[in-house]
N, C-alpha and C positions, 0 to 999 in steps of 0.2 A: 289472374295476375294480381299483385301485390298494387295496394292503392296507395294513388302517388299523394306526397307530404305538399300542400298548395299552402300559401298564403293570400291575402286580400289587402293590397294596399290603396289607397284612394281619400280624398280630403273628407269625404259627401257620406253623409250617415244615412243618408237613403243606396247609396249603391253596395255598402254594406251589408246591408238589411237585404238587399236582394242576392247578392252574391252568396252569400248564409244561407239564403233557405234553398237555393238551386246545389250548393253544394252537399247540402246534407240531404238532399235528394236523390243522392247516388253515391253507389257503396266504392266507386271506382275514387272516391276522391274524399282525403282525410282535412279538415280545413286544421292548422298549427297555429295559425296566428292571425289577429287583426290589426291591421297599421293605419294609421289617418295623417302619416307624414314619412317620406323617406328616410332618415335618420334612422328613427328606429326601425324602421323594416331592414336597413341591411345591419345592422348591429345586431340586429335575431339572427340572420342569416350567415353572419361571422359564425355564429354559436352553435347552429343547428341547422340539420338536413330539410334542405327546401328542393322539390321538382319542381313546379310550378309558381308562377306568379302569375297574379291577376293584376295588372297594373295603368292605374288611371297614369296620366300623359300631364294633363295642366294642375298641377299641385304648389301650392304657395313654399316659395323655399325652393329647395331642391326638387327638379321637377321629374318624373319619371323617365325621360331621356339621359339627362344627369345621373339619373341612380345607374341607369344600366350602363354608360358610359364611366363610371368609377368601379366597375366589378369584371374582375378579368375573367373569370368564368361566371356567367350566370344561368341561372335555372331555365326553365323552356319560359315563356312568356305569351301571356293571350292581355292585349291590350283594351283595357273599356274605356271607351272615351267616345267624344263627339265628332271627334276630327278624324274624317275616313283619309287622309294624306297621311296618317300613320302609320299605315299598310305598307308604306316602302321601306318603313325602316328594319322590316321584318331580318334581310339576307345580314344588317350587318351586327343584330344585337340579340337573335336567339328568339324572336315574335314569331310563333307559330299561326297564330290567327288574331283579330281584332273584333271585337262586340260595340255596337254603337249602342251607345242610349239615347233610348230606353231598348233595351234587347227582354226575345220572350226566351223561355224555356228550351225550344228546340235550336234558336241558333244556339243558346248555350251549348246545348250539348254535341252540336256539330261541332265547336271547335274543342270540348274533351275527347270527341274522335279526334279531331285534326294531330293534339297533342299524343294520345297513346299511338298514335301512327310515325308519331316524330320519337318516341323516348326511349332513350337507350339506357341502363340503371347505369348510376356514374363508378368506377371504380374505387374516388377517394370523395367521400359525400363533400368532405368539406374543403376541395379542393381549392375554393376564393381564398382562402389565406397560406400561403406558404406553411409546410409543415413546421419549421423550426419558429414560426412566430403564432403560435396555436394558442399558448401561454399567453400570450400580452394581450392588453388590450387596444382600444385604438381610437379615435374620434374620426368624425367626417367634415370637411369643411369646404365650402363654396367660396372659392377665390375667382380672381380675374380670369386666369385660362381654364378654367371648368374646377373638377372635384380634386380634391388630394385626400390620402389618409395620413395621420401622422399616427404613431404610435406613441401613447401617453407617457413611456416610461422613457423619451427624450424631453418630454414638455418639461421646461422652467417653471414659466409661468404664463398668464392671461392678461391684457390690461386694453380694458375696454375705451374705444378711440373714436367719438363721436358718434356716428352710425355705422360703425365698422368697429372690427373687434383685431388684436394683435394677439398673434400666439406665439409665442417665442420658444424654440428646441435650446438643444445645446449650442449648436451651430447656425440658424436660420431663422429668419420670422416670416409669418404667413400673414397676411394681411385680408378680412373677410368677412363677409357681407354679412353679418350675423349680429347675436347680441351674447353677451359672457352669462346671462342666464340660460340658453339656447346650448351656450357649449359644455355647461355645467351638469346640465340634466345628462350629457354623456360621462361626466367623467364618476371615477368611483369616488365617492365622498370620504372613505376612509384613506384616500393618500392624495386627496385634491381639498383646499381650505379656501375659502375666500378671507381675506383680511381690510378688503376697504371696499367698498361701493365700486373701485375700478379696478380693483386686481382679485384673480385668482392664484396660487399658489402652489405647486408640488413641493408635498411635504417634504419629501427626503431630500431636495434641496434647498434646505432651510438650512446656514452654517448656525447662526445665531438669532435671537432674538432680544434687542437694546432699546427699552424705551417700549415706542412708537415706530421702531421700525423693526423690517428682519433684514437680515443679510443671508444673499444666498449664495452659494459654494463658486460663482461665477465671479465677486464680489459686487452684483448690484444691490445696493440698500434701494426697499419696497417702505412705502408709508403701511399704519397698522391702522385702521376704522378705530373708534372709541367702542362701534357698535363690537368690533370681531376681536380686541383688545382681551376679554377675558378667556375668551373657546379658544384663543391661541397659546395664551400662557398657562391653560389648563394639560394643553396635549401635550406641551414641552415640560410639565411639572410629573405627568403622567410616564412619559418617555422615560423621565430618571428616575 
């Protein structure tokens, strides 16, 4: 049988460490990736074929119930964590089995049986994203009633609101528990700019750039940093 594509998400550089060396201990299981925060493990997961997940439960942020509660199809799932009450969440989120830490070797690999006993190869690997949105890309954000995705190419712009952050589309604003450096690290830098210590920017809706501020195509005029002042007038000098 063809060995399945796992990933390792989890905060704790020691459950890392042991998940690595049990996985590369059997040829039934290819390790793709390591994550130490939800965020990026499902932006890999947008991108590339995932069977498995190994997935800690209490993670700072977006917590691993969050993650599989923002994925409409997700991979099989084997839960490590401390809390054996996570064993119920099995029927409604794809949890094939659960590892308590500290786990030895053999329950590992009872629950890599449990999973090649549950896996069926998926038809369209990347079935989490709608085919016609395969192209784009997307951010994840922790608002009031659980996760949203928004896809970057509605975002305006960002502008960071106390201990909460505002992301504004064409039509909507999200309001979420994060920080504009946190939302940053998702976006691509080549068509996202920061311009002041509290805003982020989508370039292509940028109408003009006057002064100390820009205007974007919506007509809201943004203040411009002294600091972002030159890296803005350089892309728009670059542009012509």
């Amino acid at each position: 049988m063809e060995s399945l594509r796992c990933i390792v998400v989890d905060d704790e550089e020691g459950a890392h460490r042991v998940l690595d060396h049990y996985i590369k201990g059997t040829s039934s299981l290819v390790l793709v990736g390591s994550f130490y925060n939800a965020v990026s493990a499902m932006d890999f997961m947008f991108k590339h074929p995932v069977d498995l997940l190994f997935l800690d439960i209490n993670m700072p942020g977006i917590s691993g119930l969050d993650m599989l509660e923002a994925m409409s199809n997700p991979p099989l799932v084997v839960l490590t964590t401390a809390y054996t009450q996570y064993a119920l969440t099995g029927y409604k989120y794809r949890v094939v089995d659960y590892l308590v830490k500290p786990f030895e070797i053999a329950k590992f690999m009872a629950a890599v049986d449990n999973v090649f006993a549950r896996f069926k190869p998926p038809v369209v690997r990347h079935a989490d994203i709608p085919l016609q949105q395969t192209s784009d890309l997307s951010i994840i954000l922790k608002v009031d009633t659980g996760i949203v995705r928004i896809m970057t190419s509605d975002i305006t712009h960002i502008q960071s609101y106390g201990n909460y952050v505002k992301v504004f589309t064409k039509d909507k604003m999200y309001l979420s528990a994060s920080t504009t450096g946190e939302i940053e690290q998702q976006l691509d830098k080549r068509h996202f700019k920061r311009i002041h210590r509290s805003y982020i920017v989508a370039l292509s809706k940028i109408q003009s750039l006057e002064g100390a501020q820009v205007l974007l195509e919506n007509g809201l005029t943004l203040p411009v940093g002294k600091t972002y002042k030159r890296e803005i007038w350089e892309y728009f000098t670059n542009k012509g």
